[in-house]
KEBA-95906 format. One record per atom (N, C-alpha, C): residue in three letters; x, y, z. Coordinates in steps of 0.2 Angstrom, whole numbers, plus 5000, padded with zeros to 4 digits. Layout:
BEGIN
ALAXYZ/...
***
This chain:
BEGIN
UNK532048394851/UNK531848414857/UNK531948484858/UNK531448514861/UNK531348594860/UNK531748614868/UNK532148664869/UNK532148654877/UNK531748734878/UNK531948714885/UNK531648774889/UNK531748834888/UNK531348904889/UNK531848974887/UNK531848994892/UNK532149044894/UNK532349084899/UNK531649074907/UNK532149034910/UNK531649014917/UNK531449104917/UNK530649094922/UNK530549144923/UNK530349164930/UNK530649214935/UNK530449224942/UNK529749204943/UNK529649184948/UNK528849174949/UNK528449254951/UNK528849314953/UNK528449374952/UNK528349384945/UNK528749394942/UNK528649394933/UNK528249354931/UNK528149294932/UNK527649254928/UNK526949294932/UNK526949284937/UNK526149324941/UNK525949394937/UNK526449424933/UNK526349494932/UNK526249504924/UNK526549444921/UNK526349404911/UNK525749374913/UNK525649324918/UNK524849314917/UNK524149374919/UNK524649414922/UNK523849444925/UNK523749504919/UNK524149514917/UNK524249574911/UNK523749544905/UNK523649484903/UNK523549454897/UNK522649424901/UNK522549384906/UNK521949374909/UNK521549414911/UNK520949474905/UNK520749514909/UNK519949494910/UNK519649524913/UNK518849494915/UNK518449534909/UNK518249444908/UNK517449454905/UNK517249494904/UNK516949514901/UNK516249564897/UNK515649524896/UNK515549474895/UNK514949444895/UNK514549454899/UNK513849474897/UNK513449474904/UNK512649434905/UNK512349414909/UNK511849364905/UNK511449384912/UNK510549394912/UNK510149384917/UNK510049314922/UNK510149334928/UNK510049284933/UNK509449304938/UNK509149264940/UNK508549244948/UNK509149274951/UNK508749314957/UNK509149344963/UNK509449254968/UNK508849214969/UNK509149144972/UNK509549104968/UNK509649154963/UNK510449094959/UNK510849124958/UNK511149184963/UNK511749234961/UNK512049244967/UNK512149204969/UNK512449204976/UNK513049194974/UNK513749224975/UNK514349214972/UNK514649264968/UNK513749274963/UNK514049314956/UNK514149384958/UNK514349404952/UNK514549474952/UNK514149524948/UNK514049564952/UNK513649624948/UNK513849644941/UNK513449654936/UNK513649724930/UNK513349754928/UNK512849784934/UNK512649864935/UNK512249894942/UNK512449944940/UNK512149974947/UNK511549954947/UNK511249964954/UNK510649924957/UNK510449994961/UNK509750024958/UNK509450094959/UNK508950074963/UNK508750094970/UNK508150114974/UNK507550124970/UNK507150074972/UNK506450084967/UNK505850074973/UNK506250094980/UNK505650094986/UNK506250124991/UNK505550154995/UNK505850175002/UNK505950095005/UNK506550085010/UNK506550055015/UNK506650045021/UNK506250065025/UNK505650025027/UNK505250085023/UNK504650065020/UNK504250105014/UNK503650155019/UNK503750135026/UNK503350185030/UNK503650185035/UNK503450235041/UNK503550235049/UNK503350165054/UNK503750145057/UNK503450065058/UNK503850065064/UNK503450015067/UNK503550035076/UNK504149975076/UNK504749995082/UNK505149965083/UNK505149895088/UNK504649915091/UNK504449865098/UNK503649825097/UNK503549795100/UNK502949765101/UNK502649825108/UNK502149865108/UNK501949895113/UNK501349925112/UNK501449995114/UNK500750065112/UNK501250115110/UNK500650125103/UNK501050195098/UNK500650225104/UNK500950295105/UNK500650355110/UNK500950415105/UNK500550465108/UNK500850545110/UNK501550545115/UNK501850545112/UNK502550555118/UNK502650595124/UNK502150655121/UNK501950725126/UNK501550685129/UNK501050635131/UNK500750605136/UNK500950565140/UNK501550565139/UNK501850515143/UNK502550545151/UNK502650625149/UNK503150645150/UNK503350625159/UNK502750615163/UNK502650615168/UNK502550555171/UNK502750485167/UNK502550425167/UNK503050405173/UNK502950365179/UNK503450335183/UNK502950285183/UNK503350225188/UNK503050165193/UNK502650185197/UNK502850235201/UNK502250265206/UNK501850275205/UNK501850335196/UNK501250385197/UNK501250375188/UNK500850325185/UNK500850295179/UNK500350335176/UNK500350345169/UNK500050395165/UNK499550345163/UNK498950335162/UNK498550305159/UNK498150345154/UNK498150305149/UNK497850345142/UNK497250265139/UNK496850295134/UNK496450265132/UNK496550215127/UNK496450145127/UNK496450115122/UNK495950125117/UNK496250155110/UNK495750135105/UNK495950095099/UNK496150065098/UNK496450015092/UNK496849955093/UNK497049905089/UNK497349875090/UNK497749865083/UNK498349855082/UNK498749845075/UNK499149785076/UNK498949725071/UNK499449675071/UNK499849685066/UNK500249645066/UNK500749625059/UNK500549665050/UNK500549675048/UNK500249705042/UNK499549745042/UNK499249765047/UNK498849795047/UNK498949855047/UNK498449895044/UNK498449975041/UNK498150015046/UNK498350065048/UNK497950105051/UNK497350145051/UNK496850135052/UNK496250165050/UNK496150235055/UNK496450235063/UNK496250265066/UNK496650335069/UNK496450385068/UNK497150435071/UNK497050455078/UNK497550445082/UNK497750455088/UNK497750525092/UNK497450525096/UNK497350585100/UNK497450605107/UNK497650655111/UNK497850655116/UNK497350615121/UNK498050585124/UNK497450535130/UNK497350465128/UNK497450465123/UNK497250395119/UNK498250355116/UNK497950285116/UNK498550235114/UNK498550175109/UNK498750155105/UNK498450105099/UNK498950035100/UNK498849995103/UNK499249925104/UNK499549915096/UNK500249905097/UNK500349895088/UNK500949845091/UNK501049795086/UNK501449745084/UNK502149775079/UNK502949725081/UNK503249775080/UNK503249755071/UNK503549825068/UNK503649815059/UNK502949845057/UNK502449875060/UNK501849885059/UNK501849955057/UNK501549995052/UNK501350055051/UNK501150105058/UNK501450145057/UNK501350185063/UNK500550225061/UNK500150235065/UNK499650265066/UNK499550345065/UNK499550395062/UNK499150435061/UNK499250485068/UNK499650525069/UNK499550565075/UNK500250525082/UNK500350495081/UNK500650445084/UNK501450455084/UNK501850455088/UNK502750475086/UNK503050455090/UNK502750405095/UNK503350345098/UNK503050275101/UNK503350245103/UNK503050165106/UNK503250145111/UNK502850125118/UNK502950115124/UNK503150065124/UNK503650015127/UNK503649945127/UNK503349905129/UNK503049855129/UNK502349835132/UNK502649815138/UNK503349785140/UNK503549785148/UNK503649835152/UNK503449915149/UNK503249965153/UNK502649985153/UNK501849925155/UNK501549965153/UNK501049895156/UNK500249915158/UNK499949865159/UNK499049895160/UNK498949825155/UNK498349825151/UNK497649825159/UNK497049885159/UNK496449845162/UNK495849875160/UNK495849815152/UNK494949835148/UNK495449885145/UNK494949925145/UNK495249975138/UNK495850035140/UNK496050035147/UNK496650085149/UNK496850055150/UNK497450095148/UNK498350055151/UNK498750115154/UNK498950085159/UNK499550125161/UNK500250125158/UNK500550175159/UNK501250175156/UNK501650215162/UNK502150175163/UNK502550155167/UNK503350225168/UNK503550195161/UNK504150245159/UNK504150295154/UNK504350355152/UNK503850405148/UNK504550385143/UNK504350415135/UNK504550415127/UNK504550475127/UNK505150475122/UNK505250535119/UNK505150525112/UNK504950605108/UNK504750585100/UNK505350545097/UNK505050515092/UNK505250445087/UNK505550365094/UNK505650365099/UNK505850325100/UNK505450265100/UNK505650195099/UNK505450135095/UNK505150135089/UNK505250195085/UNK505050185078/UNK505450205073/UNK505650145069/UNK505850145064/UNK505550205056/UNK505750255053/UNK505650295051/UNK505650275041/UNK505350285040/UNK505350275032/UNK505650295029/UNK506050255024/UNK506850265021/UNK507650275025/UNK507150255032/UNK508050255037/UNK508450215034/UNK508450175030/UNK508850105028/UNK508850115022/UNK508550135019/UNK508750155010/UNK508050195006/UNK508450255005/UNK508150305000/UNK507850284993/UNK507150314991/UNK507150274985/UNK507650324980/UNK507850294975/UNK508350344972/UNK509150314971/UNK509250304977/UNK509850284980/UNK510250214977/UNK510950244977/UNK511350164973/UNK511550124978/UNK511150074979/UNK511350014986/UNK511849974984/UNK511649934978/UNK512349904976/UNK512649924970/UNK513349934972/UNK513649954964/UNK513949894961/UNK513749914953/UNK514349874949/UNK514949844950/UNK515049794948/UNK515449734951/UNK515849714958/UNK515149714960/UNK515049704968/UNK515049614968/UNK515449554971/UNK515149514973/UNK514549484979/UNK513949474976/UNK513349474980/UNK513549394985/UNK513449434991/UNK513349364995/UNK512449385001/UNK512549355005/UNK511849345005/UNK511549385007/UNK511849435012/UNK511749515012/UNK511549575010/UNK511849555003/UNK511749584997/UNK511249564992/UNK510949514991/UNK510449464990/UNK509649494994/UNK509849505001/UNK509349535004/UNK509049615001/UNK509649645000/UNK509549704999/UNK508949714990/UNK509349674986/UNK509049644980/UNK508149634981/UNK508249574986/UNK507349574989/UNK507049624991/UNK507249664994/UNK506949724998/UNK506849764992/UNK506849784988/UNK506649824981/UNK506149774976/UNK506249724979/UNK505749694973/UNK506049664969/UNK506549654968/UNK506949624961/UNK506849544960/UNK506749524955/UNK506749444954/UNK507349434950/UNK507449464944/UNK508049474940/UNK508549514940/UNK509349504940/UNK509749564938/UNK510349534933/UNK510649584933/UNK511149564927/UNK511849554929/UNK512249524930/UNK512749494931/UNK513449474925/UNK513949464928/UNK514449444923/UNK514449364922/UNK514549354916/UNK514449264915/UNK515049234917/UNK515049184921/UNK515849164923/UNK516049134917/UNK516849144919/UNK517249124913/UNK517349064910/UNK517249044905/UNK517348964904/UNK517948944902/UNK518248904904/UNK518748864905/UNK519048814902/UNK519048794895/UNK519348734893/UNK519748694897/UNK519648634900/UNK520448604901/UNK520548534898/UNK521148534895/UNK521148474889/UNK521848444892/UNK521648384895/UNK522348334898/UNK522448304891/UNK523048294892/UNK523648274887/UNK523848204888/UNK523948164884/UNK524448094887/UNK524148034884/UNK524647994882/UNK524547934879/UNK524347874883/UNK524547884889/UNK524347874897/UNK523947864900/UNK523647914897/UNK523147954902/UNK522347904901/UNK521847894904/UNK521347854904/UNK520747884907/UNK520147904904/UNK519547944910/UNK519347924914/UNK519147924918/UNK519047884926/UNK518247864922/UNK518247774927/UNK517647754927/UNK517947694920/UNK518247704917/UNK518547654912/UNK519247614915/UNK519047554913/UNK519547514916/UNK520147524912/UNK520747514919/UNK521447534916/UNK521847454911/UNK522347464906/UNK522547444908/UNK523447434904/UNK523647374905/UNK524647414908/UNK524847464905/UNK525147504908/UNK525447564907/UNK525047614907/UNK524247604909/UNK523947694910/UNK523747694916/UNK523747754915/UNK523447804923/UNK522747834921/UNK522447844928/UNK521947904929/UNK522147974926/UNK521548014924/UNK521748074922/UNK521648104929/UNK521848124933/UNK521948144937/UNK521748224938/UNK522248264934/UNK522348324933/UNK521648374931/UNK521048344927/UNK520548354923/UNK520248364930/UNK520148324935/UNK519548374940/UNK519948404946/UNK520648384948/UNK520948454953/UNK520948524948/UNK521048504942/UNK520948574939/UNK520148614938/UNK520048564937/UNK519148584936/UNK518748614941/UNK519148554949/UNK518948614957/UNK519048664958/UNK519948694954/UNK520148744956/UNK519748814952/UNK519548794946/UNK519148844940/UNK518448854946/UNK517948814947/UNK517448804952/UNK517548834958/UNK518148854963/UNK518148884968/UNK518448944968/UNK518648964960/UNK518749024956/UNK518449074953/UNK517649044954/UNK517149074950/UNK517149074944/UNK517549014941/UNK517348994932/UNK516948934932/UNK516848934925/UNK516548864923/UNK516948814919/UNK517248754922/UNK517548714918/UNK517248664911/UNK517648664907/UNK517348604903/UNK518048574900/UNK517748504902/UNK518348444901/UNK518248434896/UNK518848434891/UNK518748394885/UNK519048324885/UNK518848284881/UNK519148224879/UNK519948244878/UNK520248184880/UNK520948164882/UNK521148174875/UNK521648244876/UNK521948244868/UNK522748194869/UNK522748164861/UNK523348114861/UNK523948154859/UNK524348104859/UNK525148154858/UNK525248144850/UNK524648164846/UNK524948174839/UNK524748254838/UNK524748294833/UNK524848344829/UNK524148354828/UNK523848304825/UNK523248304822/UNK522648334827/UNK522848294833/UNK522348284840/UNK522348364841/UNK522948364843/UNK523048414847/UNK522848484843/UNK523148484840/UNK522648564834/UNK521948554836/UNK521748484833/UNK520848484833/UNK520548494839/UNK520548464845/UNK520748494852/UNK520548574853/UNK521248574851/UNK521348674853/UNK521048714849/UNK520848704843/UNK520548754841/UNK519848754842/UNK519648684843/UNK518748694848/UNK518948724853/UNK519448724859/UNK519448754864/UNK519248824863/UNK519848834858/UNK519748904859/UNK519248954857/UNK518648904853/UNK518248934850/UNK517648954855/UNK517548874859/UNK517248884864/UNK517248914869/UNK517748914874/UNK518048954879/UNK518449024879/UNK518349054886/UNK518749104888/UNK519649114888/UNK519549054889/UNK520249044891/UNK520448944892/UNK520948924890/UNK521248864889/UNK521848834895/UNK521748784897/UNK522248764902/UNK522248694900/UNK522948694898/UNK523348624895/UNK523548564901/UNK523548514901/UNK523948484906/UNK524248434903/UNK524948424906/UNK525648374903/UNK525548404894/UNK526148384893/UNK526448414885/UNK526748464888/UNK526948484893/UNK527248554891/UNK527848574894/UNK528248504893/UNK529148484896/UNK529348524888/UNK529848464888/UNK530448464883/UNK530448404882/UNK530248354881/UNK530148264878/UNK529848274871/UNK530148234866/UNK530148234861/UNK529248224859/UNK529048194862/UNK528348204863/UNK527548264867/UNK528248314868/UNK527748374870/UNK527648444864/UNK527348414863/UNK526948444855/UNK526648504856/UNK526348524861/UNK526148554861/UNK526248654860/UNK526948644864/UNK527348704862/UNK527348734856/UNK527548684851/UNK527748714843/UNK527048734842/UNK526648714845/UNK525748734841/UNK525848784844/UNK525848794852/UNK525748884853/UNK526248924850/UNK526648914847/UNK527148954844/UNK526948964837/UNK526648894833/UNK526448914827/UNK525648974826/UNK525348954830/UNK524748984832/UNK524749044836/UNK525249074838/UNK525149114843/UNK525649154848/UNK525849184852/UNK526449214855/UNK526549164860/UNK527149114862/UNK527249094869/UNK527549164873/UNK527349174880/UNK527749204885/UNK528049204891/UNK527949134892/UNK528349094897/UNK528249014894/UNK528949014896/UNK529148934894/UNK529748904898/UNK529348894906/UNK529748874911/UNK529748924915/UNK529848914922/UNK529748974927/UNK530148944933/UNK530548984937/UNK531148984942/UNK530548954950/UNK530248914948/UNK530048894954/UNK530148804957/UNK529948784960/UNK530048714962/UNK529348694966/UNK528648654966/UNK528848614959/UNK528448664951/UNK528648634946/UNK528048674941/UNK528448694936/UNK529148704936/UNK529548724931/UNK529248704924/UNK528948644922/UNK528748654914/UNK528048674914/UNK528048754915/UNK527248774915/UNK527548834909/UNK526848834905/UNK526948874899/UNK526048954899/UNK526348974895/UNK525849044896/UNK525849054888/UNK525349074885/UNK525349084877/UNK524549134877/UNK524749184871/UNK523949204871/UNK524049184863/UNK523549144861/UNK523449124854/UNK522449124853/UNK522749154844/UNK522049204844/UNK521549204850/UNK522149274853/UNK521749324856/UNK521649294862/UNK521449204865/UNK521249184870/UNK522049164874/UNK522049194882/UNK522649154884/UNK522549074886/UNK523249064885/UNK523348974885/UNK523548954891/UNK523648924896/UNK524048904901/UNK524148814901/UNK524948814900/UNK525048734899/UNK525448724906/UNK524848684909/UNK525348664920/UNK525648584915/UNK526048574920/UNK526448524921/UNK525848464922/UNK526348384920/UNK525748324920/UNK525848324925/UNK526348324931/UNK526348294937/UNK525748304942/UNK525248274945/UNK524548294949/UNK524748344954/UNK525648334956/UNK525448384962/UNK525848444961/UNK526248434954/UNK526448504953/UNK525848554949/UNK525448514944/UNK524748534943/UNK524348574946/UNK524348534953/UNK523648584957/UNK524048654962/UNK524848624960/UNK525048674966/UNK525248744960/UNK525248714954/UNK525248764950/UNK524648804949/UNK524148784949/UNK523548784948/UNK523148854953/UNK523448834959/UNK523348854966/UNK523648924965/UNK524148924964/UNK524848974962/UNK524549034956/UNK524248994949/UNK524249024944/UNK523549034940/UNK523348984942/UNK522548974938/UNK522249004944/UNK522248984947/UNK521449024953/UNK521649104951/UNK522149124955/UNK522049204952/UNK521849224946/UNK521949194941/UNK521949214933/UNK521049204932/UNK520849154934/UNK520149134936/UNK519749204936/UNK519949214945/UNK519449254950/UNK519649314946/UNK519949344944/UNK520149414939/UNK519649404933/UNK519749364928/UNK519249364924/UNK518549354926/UNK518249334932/UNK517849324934/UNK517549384937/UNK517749454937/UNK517749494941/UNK517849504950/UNK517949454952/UNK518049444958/UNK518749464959/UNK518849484968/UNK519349514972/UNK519949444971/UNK520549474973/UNK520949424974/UNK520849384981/UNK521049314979/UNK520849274986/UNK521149304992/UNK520949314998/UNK521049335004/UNK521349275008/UNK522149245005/UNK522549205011/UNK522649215017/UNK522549155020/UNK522549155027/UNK523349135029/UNK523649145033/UNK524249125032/UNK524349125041/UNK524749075044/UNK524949035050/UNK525449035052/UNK525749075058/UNK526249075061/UNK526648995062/UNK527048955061/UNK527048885063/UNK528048905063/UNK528148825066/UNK528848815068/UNK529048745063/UNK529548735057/UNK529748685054/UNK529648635058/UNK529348575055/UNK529648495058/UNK530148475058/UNK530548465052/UNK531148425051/UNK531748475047/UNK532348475046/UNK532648485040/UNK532248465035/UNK532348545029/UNK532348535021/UNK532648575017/UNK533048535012/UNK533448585008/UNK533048605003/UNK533348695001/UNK533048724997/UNK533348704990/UNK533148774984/UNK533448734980/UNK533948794978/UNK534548774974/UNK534948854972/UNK534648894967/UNK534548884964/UNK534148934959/UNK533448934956/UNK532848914962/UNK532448934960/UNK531948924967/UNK531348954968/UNK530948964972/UNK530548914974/UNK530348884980/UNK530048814979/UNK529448844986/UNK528848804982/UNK528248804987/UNK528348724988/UNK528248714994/UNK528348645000/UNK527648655000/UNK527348595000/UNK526948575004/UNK526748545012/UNK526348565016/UNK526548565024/UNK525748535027/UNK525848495033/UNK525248475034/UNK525648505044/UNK524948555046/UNK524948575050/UNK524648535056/UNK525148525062/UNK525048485067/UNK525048535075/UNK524848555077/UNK524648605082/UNK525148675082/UNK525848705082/UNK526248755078/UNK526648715073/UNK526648645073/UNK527048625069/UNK527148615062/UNK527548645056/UNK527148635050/UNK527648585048/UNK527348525048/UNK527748455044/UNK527748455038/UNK528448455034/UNK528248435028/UNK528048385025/UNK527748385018/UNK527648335014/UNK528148315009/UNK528648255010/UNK529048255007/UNK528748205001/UNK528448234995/UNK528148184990/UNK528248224984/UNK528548174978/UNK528748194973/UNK528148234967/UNK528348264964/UNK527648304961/UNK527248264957/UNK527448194953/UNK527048154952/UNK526448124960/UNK526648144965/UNK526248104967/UNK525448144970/UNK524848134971/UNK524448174970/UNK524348194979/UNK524548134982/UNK524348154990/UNK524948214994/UNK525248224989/UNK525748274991/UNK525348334993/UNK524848354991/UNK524448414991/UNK523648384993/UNK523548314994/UNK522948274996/UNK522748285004/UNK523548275007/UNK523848265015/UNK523848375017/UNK524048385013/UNK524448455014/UNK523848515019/UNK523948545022/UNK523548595025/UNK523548675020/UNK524248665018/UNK524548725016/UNK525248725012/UNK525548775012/UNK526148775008/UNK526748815014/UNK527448815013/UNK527848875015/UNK528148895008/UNK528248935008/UNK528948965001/UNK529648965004/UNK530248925001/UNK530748925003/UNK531148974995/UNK531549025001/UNK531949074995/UNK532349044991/UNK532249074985/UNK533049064981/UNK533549074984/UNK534049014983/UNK534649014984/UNK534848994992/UNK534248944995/UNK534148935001/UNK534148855003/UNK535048845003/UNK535148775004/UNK534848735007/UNK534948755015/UNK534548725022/UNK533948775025/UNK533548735028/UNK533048745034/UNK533148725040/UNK533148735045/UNK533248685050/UNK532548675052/UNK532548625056/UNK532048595060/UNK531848665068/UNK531248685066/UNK530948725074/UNK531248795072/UNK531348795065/UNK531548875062/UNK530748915057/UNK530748965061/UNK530048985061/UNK529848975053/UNK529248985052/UNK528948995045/UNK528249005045/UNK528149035039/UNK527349075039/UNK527149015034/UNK526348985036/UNK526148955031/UNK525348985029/UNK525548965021/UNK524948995017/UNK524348925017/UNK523748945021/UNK523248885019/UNK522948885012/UNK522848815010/UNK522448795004/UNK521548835006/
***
């Protein structure tokens, strides 16, 4: 039986993974309608004015603005209609004193023309209109290139595109650009136990469970998971396993095997294969989680237990994810709340509780880390400090949401 080495602080472990999980390099062309999420890997250069021309602000009359300057309710400027401009139409006609051209709004401005009357200041009889309130030059017209220069860098380099920035892409004309490839994600459950869903059980196994709360956490991380078949608790398995893993993927995420039970094998592989750099951590729950870079790809081995798994996973794998995936760190939202009950902390290590959020109340979930609805029921988590025997009940606390 191998034991554990030196428990490691939960800010130290945060600081060994993020050091060794760096982002992709791979990059592959996508449709602008399937990059929603993705991350840019290159700058994005202006290849049009936009708007590409002068284009009226209002639905109304392009005028001379000098003909208007005298305009009231009383004493309304009437000028001549000679044109009319809808929606995409071009201008054939240029504008001259005295005269007004009915234009729709987004429309090319006319030829002579440098502002637009609103059509609620103004009224139409046969070919003259009166105008009611006077314009000053450019007012209701949107001006070519007021929005983007052609030349110009609208979006930069590993930018994540959301739909905003997707518009922008449209507005240039793009159908294709080029993006970082999400990272792919081995996860390989471990356990002699363990059974794939959809096949019947029977005594003494379980659901793999951990294969898809892992697989959601990869998915809302911006990787791409891939499940492998359930490696067993021999030598044989487990090598053959992990070397397709690592052939194929970015990176590897172990589940169960990675105690100190006579049957957790998997340790001496990343030791024979590779550098371990954590092997146990100062926290509660999650203590038997393991970190390894072997050839060159990082390992990560969470605990079998479902809710120390996902609460690891939440904790370790999402950031190590969105980093490699060139994405920002996740933006927690966190809730002022008041404890429900007593809970004792633990002495020497750091414990994230699970909490399900009741109007300021954060109740805990008092559910052992084998059990999956510990983090199913939960809203969120609080962090109890090391060395932090008691809590009381209505003793504030900040909680972090899932």
């Amino acid at each position: 039986m191998k034991l554990f080495g030196e428990l490691v602080p939960f800010e130290t472990a945060q600081d060994i993974i993020e050091r060794y999980t760096l982002p992709v390099e791979h990059t592959q062309g996508l449709g602008i309608d399937a990059a929603l999420g993705r991350v840019l890997a290159e700058d994005i250069i202006a290849l049009h004015y936009t708007p590409p021309f002068n284009r009226a602000g209002m639905d109304g009359y392009a005028v001379i603005s000098g003909d208007t300057t005298s305009a009231s309710k009383q004493n309304p400027e009437k000028l001549k209609l000679v044109d009319t401009l809808y929606a995409g139409s071009i201008p054939t006609v240029k504008l001259s004193a005295g005269e007004c051209i009915q234009i729709a709004t987004g429309t090319q401005m006319p030829v002579g023309a440098d502002a637009v009357v609103m059509v609620e200041y103004t009224e139409r009889q046969g070919d003259e209109v009166s105008i009611f309130k006077p314009v000053s030059s450019l007012d209701n017209v949107g001006l070519k290139g007021e929005d983007i220069k052609k030349g110009d860098v609208v979006l930069k380099h590993s930018v994540c595109l959301d739909a905003g920035k997707i518009g922008v892409l449209a507005s240039q004309g793009l159908r294709l650009i080029k993006v970082y490839q999400r990272p792919v994600v081995a996860i390989l459950p471990t356990g002699e136990e363990i059974v794939e869903i959809g096949k019947k059980l029977k005594p003494g196994q379980i659901y793999g469970i951990n294969s898809h709360t892992l697989s959601a956490v990869v998915k809302e991380s911006g990787g791409l998971p891939v499940i492998f078949p359930i490696t067993r608790d021999n030598i044989e398995s487990i090598k053959t396993n992990l070397a397709k893993a690592l052939d194929e993927a970015d990176i590897v995420v172990t589940s169960g095997g990675s105690s100190v039970g006579e049957k957790d094998l998997i340790i001496n592989i990343l030791e024979e294969w590779g550098k371990v750099l954590l092997h146990g951590r100062k926290i509660k729950s999650g203590k038997p989680t393991t970190f390894a870079v072997v050839r060159g790809k990082p390992v990560l081995g969470m605990p079998g237990y479902p809710t120390s798994c996902l609460m690891n996973a939440y904790l370790f794998l999402g950031p190590a994810i969105r980093r490699m995936a060139h994405l920002p760190p996740k933006r927690n939202i966190e809730v002022d709340a008041k404890l429900g009950e007593r809970v004792t902390g633990s002495v020497s290590r750091k414990q994230f509780l699970p909490v399900k959020i009741e109007g300021d109340i954060a109740q805990p979930i008092f559910k052992k880390s084998r059990a999956i609805t510990g983090t199913a029921k939960a809203d969120g988590y609080i962090i109890i400090a090391e060395n932090t025997s008691i809590m009381e009940k209505d003793e504030p606390v900040m909680v972090t949401l899932f």
